[in-house]
C-alpha positions in Angstrom: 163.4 17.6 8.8 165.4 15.7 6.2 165.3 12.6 8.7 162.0 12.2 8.1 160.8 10.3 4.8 159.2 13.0 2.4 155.4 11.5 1.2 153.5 13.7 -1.7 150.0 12.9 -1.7 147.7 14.5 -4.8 143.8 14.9 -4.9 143.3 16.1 -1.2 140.3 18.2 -1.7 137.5 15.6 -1.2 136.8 11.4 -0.9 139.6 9.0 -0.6 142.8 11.5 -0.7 140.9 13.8 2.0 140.9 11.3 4.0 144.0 9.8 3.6 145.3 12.8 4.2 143.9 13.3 7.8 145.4 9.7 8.4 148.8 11.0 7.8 148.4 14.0 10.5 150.7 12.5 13.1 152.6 10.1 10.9 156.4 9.4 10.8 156.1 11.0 7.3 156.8 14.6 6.4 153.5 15.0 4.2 153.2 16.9 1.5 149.6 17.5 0.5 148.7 19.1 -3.0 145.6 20.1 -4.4 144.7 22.9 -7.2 144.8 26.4 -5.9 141.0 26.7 -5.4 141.0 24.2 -2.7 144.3 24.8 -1.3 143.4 27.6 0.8 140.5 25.3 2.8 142.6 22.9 3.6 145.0 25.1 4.6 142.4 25.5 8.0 142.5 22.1 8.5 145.9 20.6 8.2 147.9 24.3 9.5 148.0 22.7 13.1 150.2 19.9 12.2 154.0 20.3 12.4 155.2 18.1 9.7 151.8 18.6 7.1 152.7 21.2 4.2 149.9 22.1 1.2 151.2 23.2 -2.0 149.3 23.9 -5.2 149.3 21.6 -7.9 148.1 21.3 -11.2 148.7 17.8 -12.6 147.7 18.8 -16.3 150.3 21.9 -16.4 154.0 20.9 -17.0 155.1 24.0 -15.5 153.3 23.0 -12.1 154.7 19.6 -11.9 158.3 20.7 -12.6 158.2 23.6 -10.2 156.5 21.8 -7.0 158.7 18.7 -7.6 161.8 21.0 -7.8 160.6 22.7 -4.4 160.0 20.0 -2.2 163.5 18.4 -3.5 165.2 21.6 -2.5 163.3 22.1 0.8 163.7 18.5 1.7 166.8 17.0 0.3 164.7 13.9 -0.5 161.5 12.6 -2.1 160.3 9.0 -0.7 156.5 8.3 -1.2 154.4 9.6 -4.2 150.5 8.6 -3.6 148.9 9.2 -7.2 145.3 9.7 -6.2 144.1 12.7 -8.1 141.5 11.7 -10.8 138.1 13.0 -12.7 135.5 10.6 -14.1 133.3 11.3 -17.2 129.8 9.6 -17.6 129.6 9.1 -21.4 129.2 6.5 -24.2 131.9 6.5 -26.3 130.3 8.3 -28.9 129.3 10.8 -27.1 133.2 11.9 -26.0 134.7 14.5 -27.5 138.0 14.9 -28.5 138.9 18.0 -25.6 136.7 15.9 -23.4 138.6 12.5 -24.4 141.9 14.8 -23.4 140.9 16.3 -19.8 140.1 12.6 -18.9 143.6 10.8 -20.0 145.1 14.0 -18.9 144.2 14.2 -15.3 143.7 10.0 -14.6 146.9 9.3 -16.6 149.2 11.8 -18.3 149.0 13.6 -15.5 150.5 11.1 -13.0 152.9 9.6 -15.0 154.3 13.0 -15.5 154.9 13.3 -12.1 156.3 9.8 -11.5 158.8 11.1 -14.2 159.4 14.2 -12.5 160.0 12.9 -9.1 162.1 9.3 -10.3 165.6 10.9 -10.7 165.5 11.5 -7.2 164.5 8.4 -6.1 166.8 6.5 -8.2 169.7 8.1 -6.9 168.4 7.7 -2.8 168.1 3.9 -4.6 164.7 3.6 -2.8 161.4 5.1 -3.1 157.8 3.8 -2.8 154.7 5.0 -5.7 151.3 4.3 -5.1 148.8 4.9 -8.1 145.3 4.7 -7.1 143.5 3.0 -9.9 140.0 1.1 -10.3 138.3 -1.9 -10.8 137.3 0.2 -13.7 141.2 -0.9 -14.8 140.7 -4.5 -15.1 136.8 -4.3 -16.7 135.1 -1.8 -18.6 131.3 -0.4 -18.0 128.8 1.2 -20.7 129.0 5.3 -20.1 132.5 5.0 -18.4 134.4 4.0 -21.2 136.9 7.2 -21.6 137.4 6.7 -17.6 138.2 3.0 -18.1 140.6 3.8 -20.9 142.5 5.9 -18.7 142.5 3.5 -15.7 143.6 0.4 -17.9 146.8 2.6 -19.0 147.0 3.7 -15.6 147.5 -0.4 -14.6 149.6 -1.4 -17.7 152.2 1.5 -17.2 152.1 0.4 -13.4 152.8 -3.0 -14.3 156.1 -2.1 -16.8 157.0 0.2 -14.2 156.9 -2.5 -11.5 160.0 -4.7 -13.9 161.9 -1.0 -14.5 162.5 0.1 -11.4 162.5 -3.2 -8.8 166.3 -3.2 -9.5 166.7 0.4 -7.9 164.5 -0.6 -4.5 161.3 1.6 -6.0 158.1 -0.4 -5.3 155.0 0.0 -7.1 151.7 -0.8 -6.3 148.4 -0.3 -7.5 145.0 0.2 -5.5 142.2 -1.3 -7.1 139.3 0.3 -5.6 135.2 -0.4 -6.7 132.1 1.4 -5.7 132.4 3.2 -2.2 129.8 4.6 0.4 130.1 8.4 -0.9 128.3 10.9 -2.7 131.1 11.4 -5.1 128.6 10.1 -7.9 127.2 14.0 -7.9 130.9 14.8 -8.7 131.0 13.1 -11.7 131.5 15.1 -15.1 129.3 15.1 -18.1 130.4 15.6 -22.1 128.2 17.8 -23.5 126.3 15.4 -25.9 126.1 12.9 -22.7 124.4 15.7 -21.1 122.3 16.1 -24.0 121.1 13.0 -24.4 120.4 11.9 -20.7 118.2 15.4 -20.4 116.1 14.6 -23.9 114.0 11.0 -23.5 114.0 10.9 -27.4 117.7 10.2 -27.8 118.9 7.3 -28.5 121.6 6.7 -25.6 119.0 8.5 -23.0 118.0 5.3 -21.4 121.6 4.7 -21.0 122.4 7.4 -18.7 118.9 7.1 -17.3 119.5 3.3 -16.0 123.5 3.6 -15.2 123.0 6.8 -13.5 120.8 5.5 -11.3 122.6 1.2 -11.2 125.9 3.5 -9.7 124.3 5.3 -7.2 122.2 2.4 -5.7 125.9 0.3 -6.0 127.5 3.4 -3.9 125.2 3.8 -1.4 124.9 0.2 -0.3 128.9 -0.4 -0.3 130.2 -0.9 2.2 133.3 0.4 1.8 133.6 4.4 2.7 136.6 6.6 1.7 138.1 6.4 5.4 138.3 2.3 5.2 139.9 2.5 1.5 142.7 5.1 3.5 143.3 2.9 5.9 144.1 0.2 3.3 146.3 2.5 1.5 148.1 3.7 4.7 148.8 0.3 5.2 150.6 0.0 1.8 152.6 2.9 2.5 153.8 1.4 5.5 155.1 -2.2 4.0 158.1 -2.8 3.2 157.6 -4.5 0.2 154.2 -4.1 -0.9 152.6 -5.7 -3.8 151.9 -4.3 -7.3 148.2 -5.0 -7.0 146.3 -4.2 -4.0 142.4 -4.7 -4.0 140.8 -3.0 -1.3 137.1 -3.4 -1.8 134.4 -7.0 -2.4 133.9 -6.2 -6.0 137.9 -5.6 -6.9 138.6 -8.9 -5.7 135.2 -10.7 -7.0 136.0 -8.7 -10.7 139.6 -10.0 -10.6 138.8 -13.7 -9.8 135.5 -13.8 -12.5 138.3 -12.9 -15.1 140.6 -15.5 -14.2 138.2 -18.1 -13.5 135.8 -17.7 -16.2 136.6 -18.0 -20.2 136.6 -14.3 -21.4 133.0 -15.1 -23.6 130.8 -16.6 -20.4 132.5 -13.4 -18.3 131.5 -11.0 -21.1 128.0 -12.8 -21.7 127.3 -12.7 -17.9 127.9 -8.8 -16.8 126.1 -7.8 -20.6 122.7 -9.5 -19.3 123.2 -8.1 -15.7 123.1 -4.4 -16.9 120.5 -2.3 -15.6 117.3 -3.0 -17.8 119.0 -4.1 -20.8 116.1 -5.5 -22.4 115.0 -2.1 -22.9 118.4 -1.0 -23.5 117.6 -3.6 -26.8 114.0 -2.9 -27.2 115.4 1.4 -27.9 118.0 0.3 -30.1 115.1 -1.6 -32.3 112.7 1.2 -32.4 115.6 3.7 -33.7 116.7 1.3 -36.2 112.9 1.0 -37.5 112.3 3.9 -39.8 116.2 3.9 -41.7 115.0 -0.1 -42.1 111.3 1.1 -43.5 113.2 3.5 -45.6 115.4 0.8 -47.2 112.7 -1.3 -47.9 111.8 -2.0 -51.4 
């Protein structure tokens, strides 16, 4: 058992780490999958026929959890080679609308969360003087969307702390690498979470933001259904980056990572800006709702 090279993968229950998971059934790897406790016993029906596939209960945004499964798969293992960062939750909300608990569960579980665990788990790999992590991050990480900026905030630390840990530990043989994923064939759009005064708004036509969430809601899902990228394509891409040797920091696996990442090298930041601004989902009535609420505070100020 302690031949084998020990891989953790979080966020198993559903999409892209469900999959990935079922990719590694039959690997070379001893796989450790983790998910919270109320999915664990589910999976626990599909994975129990495979010899060297384990499930353990995790909870990224508890201490206590991280500590005590990283301290149990050291001591059943001896070793600790691969972490996969997958786990993640997305909030559909203008910045305004985000409170501050709601601002906390999304940094917690997209980025406090995972670094914790790269903490947790880098003593050990220091001292094998190898180990691969693999953060899956966004193209929401390199450019920003209206009613996802709380989830972009918490993929662009996600990339920065990637990229400072990429200079930290190349001199002990750790690679990192981040996957830069965009809009994927799944459903996961239903999965998304609301803050309360998003949720507000988008159910009320007389608030200001509602024709936000009316037109972004419905721009996302018409981008996720024609992708053609599905959950079990994006595995294969980071199955592939699990198996290099050396594999790069940044690794775009879908059309719009790579087009997003060239528009911001190739255009100057004002045309780029200028450009996805007038492509927005009915912005002109985005503009023509922000007049009409400005109109009676500027009849009131008149003299």
């Amino acid at each position: 058992m302690k031949d084998r090279k020990v891989l953790i993968l979080t966020g198993t229950s559903s999409g892209i780490g469900h999959a990935l998971a079922h990719k590694l059934t039959g690997s070379p790897y001893e796989v450790i999958i983790t998910a919270r406790e109320g999915s664990i016993k589910k999976l626990e029906e599909e994975f129990r026929p495979w010899k060297h596939c384990s499930l353990y209960p995790l909870d990224l945004t508890c201490p206590n959890s991280r500590q005590s499964f990283v301290k149990t798969i050291k001591e059943k293992y001896g070793r600790i080679d691969i972490l996969v960062n997958n786990a993640g939750i997305s909030f559909r909300s203008v910045v305004e609308h985000m409170s501050k608990e709601e601002e906390e569960l999304q940094l917690e579980t997209n980025y406090f969360g995972p670094m914790a665990l790269i903490r947790n788990v880098l003593p050990y790999m220091r001292q094998q003087c190898s180990g691969k992590i693999i953060n899956v991050s966004s193209v929401a990480g390199i450019m920003a969307m209206p009613t996802m900026g709380s989830y972009s905030a918490s993929k662009f630390a996600l990339e920065g702390a990637s990229e400072a840990l990429w200079y930290e530990l190349k001199p002990w043989n750790i690679s990192v690498s981040l996957i830069q994923i965009g809009f994927i064939h799944s459903e996961s759009y239903k999965n998304v979470y609301w803050s309360k005064a998003a949720e507000h708004a988008r159910d009320h036509d007389d608030e200001d933001y509602h024709i936000y969430y009316t037109c972004m809601s419905g721009f996302v899902e018409k981008l996720m259904k024609r992708s053609l990228a599905t959950p079990e394509k994006i595995a294969d891409g980071i199955l592939r980056t699990v198996q290099k040797e050396h594999p790069p920091l940044r690794v775009p696996l879908t059309f719009d990572a790579h087009l997003f990442s060239w528009l911001r090298r190739l255009l100057p930041r004002s045309l780029y800006h200028w450009i996805l601004y007038r492509n927005l989902p009915s912005i002109h009535d985005w503009e023509r709702a922000a007049q009409r609420a400005m109109k009676p505070s500027t009849e009131n100020h008149t003299p």
